[in-house]
KEMARZA-624483 format. One record per residue: residue number from 0; x, y, z of N, C-alpha, C in turn; residue in one letter. Coordinates in steps of 0.001 Angstrom, whole numbers, padded with zeros to 6 digits. Layout:
% residues N
+-----+---------+---------+---------+---------+---------+---------+---------+---------+---------+--------+
| num |     npx |     npy |     npz |    capx |    capy |    capz |     cpx |     cpy |     cpz | residu |
+-----+---------+---------+---------+---------+---------+---------+---------+---------+---------+--------+
| NUM |       X |       Y |       Z |       X |       Y |       Z |       X |       Y |       Z |      A |
...
+-----+---------+---------+---------+---------+---------+---------+---------+---------+---------+--------+
***
This chain:
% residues 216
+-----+---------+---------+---------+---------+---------+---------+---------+---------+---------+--------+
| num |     npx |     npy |     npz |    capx |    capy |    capz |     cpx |     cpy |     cpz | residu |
+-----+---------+---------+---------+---------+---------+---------+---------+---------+---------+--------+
|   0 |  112867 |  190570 |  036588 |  113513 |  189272 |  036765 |  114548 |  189382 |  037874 |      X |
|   1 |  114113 |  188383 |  039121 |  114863 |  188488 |  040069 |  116933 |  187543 |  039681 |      X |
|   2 |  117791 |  187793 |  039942 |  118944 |  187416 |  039527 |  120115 |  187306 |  040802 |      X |
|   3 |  120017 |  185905 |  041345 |  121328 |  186018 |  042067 |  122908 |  185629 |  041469 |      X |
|   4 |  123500 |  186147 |  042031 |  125028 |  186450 |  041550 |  126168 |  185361 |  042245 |      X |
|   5 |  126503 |  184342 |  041960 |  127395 |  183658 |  042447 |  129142 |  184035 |  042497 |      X |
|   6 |  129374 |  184214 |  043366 |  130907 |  184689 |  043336 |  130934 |  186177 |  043746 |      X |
|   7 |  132253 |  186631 |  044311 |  132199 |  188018 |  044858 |  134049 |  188500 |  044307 |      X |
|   8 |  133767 |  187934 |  043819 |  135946 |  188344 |  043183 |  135826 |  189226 |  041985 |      X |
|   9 |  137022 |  189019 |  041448 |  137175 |  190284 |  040238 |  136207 |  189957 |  039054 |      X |
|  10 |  136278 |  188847 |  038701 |  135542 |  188483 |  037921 |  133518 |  188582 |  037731 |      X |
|  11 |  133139 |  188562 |  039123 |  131686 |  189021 |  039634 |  131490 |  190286 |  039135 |      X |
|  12 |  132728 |  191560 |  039593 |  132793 |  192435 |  039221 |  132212 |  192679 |  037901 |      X |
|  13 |  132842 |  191850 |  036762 |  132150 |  192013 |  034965 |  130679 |  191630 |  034886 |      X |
|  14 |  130661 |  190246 |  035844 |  129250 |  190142 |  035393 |  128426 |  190852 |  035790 |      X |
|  15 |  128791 |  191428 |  037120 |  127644 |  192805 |  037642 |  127317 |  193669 |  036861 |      X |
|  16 |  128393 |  193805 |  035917 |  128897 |  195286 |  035454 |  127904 |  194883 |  034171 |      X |
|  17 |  127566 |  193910 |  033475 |  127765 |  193229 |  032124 |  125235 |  193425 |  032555 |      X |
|  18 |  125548 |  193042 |  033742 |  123753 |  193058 |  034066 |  123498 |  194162 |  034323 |      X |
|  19 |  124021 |  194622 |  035406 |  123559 |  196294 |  034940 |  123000 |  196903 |  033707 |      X |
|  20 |  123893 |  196668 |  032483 |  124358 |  197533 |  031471 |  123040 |  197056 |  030939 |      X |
|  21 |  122373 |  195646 |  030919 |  121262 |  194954 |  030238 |  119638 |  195397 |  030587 |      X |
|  22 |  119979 |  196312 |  031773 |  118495 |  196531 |  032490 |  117837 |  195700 |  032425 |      X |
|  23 |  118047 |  194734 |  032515 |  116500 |  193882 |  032385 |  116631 |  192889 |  033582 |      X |
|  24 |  117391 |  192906 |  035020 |  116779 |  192004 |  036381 |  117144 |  192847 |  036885 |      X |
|  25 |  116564 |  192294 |  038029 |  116972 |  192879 |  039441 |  117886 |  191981 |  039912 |      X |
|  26 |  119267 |  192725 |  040615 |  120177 |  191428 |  041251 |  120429 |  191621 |  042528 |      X |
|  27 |  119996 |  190529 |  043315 |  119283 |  190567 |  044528 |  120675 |  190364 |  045839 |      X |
|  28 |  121483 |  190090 |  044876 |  122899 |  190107 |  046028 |  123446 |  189130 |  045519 |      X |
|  29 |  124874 |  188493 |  046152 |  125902 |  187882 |  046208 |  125781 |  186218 |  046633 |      X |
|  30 |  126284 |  185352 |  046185 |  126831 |  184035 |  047054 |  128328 |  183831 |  046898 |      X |
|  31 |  128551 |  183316 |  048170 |  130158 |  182743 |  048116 |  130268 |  181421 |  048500 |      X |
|  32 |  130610 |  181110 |  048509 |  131257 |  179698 |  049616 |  132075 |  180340 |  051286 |      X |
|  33 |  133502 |  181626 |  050722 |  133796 |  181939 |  051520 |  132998 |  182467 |  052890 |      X |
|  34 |  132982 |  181728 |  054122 |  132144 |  182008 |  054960 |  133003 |  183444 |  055596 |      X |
|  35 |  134011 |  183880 |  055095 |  134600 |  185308 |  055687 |  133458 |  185939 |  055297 |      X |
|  36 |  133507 |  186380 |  053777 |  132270 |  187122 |  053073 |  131538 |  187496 |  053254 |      X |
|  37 |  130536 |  186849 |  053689 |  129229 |  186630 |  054126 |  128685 |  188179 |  054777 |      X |
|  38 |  127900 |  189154 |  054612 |  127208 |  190111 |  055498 |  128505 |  191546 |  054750 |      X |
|  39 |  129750 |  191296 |  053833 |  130214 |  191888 |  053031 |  129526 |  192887 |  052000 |      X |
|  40 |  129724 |  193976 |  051462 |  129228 |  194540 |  050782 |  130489 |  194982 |  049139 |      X |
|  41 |  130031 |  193876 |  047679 |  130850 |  194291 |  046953 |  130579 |  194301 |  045567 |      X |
|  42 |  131095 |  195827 |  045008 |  130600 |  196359 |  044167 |  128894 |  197068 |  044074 |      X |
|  43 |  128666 |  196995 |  045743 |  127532 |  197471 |  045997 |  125790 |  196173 |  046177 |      X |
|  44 |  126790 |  195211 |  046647 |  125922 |  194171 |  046406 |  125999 |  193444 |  047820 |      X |
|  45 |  124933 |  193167 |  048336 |  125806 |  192214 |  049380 |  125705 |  190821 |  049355 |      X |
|  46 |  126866 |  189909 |  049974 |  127298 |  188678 |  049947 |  125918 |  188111 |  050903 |      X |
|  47 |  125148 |  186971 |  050589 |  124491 |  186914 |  051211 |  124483 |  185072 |  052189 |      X |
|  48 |  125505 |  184685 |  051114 |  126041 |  183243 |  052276 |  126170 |  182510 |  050673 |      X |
|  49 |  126582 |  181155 |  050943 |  127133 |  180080 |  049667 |  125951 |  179054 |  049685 |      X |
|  50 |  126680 |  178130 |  049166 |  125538 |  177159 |  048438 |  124807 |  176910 |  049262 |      X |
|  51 |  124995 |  176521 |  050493 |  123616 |  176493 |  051495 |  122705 |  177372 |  051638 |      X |
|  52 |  122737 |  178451 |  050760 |  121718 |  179180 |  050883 |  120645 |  178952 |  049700 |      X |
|  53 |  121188 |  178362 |  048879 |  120471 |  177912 |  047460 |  118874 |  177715 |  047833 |      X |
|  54 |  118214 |  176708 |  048931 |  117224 |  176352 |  048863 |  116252 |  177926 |  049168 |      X |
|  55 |  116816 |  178598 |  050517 |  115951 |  179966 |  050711 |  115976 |  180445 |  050026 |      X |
|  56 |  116676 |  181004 |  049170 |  116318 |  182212 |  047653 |  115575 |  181343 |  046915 |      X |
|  57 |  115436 |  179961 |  046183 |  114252 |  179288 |  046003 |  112960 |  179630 |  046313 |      X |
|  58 |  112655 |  179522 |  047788 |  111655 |  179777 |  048498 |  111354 |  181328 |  048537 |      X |
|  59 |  112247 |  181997 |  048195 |  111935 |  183617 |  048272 |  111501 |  184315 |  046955 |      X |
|  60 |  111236 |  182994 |  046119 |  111087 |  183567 |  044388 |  112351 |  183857 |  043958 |      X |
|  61 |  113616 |  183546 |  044422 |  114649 |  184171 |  043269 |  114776 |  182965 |  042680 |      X |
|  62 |  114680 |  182503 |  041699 |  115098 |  181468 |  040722 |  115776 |  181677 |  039860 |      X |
|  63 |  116670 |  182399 |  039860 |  117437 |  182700 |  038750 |  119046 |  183149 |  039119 |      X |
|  64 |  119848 |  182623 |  037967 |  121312 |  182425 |  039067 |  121889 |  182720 |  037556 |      X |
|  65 |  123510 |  183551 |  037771 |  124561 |  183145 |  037024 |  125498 |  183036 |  037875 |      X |
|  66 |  126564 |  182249 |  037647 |  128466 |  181869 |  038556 |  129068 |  182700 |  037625 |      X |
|  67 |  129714 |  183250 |  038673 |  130410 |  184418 |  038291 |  132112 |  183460 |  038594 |      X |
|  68 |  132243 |  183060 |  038079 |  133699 |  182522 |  038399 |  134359 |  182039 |  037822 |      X |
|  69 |  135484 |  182531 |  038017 |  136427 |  182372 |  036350 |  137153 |  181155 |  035972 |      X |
|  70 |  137639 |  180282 |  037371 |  137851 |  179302 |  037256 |  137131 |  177748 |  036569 |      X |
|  71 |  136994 |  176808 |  035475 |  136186 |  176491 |  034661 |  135299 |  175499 |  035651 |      X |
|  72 |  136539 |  174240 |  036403 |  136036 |  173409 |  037389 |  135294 |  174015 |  038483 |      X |
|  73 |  135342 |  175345 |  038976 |  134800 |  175780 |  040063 |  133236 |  176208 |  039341 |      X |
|  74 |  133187 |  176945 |  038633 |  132093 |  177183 |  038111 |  131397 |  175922 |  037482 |      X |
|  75 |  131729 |  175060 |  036789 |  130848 |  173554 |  036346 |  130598 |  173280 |  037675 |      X |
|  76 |  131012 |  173326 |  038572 |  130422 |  172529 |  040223 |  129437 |  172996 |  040303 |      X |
|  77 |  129608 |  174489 |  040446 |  128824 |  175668 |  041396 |  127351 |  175571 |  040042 |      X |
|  78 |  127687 |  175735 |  038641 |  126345 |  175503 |  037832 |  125523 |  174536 |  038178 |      X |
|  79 |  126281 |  173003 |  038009 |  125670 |  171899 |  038422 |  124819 |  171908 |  039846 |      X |
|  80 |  125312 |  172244 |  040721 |  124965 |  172246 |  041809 |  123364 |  173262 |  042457 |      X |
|  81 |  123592 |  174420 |  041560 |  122498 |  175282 |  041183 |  121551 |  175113 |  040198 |      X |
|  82 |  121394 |  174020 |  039171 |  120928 |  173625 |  038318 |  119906 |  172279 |  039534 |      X |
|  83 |  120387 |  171448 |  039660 |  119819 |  170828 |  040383 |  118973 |  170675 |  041246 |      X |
|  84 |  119636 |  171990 |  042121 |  118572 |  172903 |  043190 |  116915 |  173031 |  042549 |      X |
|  85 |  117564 |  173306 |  041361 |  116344 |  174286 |  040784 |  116536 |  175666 |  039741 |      X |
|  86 |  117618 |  176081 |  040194 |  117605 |  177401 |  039690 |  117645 |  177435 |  038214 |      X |
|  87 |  117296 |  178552 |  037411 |  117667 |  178693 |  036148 |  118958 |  179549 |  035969 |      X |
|  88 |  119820 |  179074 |  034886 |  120873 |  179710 |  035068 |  120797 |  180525 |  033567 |      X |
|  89 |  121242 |  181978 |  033782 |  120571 |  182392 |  032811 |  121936 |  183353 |  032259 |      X |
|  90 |  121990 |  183309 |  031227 |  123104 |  184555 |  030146 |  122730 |  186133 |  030578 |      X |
|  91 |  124324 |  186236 |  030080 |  124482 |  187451 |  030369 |  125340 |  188365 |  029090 |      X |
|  92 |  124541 |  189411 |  027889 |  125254 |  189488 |  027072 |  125256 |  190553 |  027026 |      X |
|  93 |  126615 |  191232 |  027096 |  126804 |  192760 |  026794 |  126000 |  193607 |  025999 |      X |
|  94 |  125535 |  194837 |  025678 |  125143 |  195226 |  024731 |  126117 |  195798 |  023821 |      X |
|  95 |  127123 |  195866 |  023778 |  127773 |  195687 |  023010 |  128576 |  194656 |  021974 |      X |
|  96 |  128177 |  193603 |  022150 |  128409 |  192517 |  021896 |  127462 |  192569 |  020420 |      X |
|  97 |  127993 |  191481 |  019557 |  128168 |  191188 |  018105 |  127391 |  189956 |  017981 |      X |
|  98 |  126380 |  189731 |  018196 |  125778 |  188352 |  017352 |  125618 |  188051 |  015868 |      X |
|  99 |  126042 |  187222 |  014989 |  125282 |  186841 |  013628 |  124220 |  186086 |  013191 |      X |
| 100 |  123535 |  185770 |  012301 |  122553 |  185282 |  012097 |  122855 |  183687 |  013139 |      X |
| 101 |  121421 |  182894 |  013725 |  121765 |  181973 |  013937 |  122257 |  181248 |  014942 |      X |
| 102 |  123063 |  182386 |  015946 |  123693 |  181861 |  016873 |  122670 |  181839 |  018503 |      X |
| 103 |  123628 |  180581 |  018795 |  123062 |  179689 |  019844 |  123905 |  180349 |  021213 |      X |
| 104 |  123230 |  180561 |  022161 |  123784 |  180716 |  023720 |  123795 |  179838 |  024749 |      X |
| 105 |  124001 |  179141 |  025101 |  123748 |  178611 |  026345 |  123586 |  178719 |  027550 |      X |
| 106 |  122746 |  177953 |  028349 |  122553 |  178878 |  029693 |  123800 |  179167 |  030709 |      X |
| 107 |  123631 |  179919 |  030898 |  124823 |  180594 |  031961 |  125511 |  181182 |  031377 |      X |
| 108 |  125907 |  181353 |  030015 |  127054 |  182013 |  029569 |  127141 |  182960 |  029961 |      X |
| 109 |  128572 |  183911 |  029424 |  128833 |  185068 |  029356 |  129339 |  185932 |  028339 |      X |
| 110 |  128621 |  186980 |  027718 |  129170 |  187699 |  026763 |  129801 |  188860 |  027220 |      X |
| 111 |  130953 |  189286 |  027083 |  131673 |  190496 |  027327 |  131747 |  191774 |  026290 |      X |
| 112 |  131852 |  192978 |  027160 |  131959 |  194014 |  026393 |  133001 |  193647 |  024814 |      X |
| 113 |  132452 |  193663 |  023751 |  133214 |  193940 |  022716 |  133381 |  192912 |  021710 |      X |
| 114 |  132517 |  191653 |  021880 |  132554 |  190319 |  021853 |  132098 |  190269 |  020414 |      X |
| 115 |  132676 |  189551 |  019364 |  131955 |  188945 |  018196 |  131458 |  187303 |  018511 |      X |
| 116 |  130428 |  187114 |  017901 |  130213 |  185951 |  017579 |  129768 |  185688 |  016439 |      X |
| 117 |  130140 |  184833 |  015332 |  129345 |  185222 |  014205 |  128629 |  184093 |  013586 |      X |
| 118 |  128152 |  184437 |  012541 |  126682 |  183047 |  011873 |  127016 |  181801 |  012712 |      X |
| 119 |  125705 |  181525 |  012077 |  126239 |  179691 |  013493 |  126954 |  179097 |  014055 |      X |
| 120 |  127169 |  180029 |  015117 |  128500 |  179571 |  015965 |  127574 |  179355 |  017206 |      X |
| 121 |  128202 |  178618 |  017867 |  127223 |  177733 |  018938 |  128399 |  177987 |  020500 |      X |
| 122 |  127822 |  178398 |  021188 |  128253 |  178745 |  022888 |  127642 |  178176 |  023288 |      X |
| 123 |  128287 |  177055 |  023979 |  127406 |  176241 |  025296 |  126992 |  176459 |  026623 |      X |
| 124 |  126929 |  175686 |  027539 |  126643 |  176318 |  028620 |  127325 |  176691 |  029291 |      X |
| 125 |  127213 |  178250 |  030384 |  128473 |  178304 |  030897 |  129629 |  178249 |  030925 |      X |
| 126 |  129868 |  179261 |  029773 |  131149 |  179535 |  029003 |  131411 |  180910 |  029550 |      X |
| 127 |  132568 |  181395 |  029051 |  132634 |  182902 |  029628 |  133616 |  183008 |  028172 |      X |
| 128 |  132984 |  184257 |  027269 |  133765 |  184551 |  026280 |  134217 |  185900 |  026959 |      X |
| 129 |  135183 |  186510 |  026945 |  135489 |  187944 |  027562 |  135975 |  189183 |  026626 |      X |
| 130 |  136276 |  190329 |  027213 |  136456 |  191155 |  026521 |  137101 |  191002 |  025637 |      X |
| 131 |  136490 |  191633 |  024084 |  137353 |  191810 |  022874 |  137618 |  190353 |  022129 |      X |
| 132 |  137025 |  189182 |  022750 |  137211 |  187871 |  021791 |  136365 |  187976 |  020548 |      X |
| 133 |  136707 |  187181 |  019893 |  135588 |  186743 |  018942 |  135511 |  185470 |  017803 |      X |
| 134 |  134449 |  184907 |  017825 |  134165 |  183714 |  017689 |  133312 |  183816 |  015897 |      X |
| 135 |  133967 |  183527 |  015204 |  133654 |  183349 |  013944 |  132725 |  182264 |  013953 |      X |
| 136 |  132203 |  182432 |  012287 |  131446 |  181498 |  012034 |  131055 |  179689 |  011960 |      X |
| 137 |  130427 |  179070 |  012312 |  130529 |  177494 |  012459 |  131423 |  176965 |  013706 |      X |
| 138 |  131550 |  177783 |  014885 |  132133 |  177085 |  015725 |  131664 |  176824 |  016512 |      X |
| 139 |  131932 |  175432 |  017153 |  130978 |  174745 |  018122 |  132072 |  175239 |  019699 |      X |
| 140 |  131743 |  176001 |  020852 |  132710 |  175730 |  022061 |  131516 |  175341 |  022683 |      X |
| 141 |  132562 |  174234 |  023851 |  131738 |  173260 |  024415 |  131190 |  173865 |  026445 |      X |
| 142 |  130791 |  173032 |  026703 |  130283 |  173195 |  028323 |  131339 |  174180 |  029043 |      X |
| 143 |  131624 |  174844 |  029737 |  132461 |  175397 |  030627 |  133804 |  176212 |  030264 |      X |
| 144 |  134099 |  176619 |  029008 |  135400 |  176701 |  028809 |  135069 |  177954 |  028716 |      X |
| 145 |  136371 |  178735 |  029081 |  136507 |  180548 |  028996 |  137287 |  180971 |  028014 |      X |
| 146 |  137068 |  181678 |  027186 |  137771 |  182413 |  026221 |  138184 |  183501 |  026573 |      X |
| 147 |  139653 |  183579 |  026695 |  139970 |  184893 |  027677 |  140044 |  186046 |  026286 |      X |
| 148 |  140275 |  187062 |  027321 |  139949 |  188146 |  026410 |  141153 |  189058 |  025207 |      X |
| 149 |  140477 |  188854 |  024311 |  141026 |  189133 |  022801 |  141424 |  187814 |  022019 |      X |
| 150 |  141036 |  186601 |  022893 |  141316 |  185757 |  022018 |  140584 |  185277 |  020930 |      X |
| 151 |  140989 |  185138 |  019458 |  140387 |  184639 |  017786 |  140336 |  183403 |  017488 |      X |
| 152 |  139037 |  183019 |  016945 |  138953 |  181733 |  017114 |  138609 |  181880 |  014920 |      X |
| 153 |  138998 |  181027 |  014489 |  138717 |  181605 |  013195 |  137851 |  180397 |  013018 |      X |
| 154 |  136903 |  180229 |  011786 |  135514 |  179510 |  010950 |  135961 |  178147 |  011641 |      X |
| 155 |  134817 |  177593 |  011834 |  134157 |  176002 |  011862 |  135650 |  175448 |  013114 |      X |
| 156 |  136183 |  176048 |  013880 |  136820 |  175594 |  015018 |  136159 |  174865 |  016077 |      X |
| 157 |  136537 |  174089 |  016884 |  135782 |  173342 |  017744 |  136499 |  173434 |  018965 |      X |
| 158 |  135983 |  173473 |  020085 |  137021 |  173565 |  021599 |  135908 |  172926 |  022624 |      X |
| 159 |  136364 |  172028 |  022974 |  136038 |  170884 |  023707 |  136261 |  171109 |  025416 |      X |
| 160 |  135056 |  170983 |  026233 |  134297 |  171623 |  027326 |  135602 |  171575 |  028116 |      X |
| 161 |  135271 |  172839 |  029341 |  136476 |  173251 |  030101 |  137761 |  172945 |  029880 |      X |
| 162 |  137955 |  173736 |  028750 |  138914 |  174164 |  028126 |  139256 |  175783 |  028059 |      X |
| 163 |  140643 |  176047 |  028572 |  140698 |  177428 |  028523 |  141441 |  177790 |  028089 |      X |
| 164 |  141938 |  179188 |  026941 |  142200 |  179739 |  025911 |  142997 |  180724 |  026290 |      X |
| 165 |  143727 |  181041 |  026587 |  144322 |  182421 |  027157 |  144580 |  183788 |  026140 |      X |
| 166 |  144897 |  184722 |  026775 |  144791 |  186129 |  026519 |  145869 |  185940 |  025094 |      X |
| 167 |  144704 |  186323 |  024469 |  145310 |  187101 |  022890 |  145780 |  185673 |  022073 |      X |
| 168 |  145539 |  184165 |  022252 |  145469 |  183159 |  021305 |  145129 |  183647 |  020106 |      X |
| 169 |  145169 |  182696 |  019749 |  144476 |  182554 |  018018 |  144532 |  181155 |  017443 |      X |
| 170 |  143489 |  180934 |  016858 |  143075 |  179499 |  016450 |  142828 |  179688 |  015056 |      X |
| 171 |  143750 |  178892 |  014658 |  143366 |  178972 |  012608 |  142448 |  177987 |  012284 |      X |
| 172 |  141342 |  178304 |  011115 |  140180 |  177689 |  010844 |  140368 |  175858 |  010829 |      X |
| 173 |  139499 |  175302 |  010799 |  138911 |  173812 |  010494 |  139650 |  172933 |  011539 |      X |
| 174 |  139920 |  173641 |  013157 |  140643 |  172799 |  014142 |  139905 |  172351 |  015322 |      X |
| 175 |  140547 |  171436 |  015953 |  139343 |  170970 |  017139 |  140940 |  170695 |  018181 |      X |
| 176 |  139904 |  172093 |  019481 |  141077 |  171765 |  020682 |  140041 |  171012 |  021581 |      X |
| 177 |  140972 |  169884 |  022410 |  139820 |  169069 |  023205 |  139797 |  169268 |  024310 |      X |
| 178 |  139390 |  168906 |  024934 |  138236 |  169147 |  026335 |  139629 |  168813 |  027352 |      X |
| 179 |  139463 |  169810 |  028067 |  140738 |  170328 |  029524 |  141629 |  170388 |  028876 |      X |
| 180 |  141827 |  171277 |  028153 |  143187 |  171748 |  027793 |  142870 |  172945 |  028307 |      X |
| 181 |  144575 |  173738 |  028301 |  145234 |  175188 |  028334 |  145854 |  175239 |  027219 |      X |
| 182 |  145562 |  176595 |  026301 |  146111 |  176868 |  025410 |  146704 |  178566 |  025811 |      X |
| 183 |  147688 |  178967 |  026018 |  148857 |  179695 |  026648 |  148572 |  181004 |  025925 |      X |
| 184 |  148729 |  181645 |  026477 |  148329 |  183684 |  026241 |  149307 |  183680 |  024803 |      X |
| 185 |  148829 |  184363 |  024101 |  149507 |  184347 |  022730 |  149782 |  183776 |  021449 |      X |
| 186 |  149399 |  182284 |  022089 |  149916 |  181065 |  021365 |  148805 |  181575 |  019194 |      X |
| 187 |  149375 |  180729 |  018822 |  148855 |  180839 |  017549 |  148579 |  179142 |  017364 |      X |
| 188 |  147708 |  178658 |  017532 |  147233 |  176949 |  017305 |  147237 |  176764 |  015995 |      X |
| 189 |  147844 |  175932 |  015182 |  148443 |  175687 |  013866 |  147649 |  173834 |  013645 |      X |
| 190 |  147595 |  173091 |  014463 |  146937 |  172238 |  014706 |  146275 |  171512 |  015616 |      X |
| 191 |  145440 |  170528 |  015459 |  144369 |  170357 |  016610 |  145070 |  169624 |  017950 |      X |
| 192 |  144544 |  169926 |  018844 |  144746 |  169611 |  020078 |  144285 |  168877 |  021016 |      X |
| 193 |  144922 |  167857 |  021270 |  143984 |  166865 |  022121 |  143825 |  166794 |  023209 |      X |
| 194 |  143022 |  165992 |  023569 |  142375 |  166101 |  024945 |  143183 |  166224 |  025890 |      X |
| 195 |  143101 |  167129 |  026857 |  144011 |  167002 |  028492 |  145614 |  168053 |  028217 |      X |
| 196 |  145612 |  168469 |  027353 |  147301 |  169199 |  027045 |  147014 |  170699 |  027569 |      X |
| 197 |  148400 |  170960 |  027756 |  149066 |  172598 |  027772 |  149628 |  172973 |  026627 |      X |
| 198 |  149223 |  173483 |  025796 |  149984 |  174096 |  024129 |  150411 |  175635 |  024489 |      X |
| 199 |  151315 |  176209 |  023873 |  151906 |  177230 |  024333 |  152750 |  177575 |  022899 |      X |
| 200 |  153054 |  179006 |  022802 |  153946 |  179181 |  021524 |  153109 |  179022 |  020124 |      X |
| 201 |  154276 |  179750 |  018782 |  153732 |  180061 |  017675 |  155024 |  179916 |  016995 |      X |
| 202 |  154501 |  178035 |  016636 |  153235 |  177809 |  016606 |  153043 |  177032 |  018179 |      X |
| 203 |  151665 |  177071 |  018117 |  151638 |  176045 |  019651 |  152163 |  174710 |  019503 |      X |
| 204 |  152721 |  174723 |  020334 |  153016 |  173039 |  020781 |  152708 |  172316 |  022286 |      X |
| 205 |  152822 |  171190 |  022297 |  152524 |  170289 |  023668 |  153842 |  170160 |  024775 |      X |
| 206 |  153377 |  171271 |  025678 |  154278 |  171605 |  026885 |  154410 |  170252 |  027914 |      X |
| 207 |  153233 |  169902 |  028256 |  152694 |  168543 |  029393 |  151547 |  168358 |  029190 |      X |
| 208 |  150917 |  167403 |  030188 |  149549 |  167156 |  030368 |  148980 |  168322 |  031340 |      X |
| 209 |  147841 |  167792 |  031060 |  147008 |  169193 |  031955 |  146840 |  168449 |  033541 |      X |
| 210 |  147739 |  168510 |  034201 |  148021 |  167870 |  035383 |  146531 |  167582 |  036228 |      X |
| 211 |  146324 |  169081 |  036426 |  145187 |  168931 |  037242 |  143951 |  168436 |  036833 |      X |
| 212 |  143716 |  168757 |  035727 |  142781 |  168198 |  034622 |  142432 |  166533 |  035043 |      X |
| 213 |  143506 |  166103 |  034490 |  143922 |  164885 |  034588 |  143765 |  164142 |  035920 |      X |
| 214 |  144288 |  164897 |  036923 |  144105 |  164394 |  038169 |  145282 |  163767 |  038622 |      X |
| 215 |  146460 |  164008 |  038182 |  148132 |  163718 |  038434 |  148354 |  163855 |  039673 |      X |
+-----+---------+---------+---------+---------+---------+---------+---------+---------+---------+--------+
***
């Protein structure tokens, strides 16, 4: 299985690292946008040009893509945009990683070294769960959102698309955070969270709106 790699930053770095470990494609090189990049060689891969190149790897048999990019809005573009083309966008799950009975992936995701997910818990598309998270049972996360790494999401939680979670959160059971929020490295979420906020602290609370989100 041929596999191109969107993105060339730190974050590309895991998913390289994360396909490797899976043996199972071949990954045929790099895309950026950055036109510096381009003819670059990283992590042993080379950059081979950005979205304008989408249609020739088409035509060359590579049909197959993950976005490597950590940012949620940059990557929903860059999926969409590769989805459309044509490409299939396809998961990427550690072998070390924890599935339970039941559970759902979505295309593009990402599973990281160390990852639980457990009984029917549902990952949508193009999510990035990262090192050391883990996602208990009955939780639905939605389109685009990243679960940074070590963050706990406890039973039947809900987190609503490009939405991002920061390092070492924690979410107590039967809550729903909504779609473009930031929830702040550490925080402990005590109750649900609505659409467009920055929550921060333990317990979390509502700092501002999610400016950019929003479009302020």
């Amino acid at each position: 299985m041929k596999v191109v790699v969107f993105g060339a930053g730190g974050h590309a770095k895991v998913v390289l690292d994360v396909l490797e470990k899976t043996g199972r494609c071949t990954i045929v090189g790099l895309l950026d946008d950055s036109a510096a990049l381009v003819g670059d060689t990283r992590s042993g891969y080379r950059v081979l040009g950005g979205r304008a190149h989408f249609r020739g790897l088409i035509q060359d048999g590579v049909k197959r893509m993950i976005v490597a990019l950590g940012d949620n809005a940059r990557r929903r573009a860059v999926f969409n945009s590769a989805r459309d083309e044509g490409f299939e966008l396809v998961a990427a799950i550690h072998p070390s990683a924890l599935l339970g009975s039941r559970v759902k992936i979505g295309a593009g995701s990402l599973l990281v070294a160390g990852v639980v997910v457990n009984v029917d818990a549902e990952i949508g598309d193009d999510v990035i769960v990262n090192t050391g998270a883990s996602v208990d049972h009955d939780c639905r996360i939605g389109a685009h959102v990243h679960l940074s790494p070590g963050v706990r999401l406890a039973g039947r939680v809900t987190v609503g698309e490009l939405t991002h979670i920061g390092i070492g959160a924690v979410v107590l059971p039967n809550l729903a955070i909504g779609k473009n929020c930031i929830v702040g490295a550490g925080s402990v979420v005590r109750e649900d969270v609505p659409d467009g906020m920055v929550v921060a602290g333990n317990p979390a609370r509502i700092i501002k709106p999610n400016e950019v989100a929003l479009g302020v």
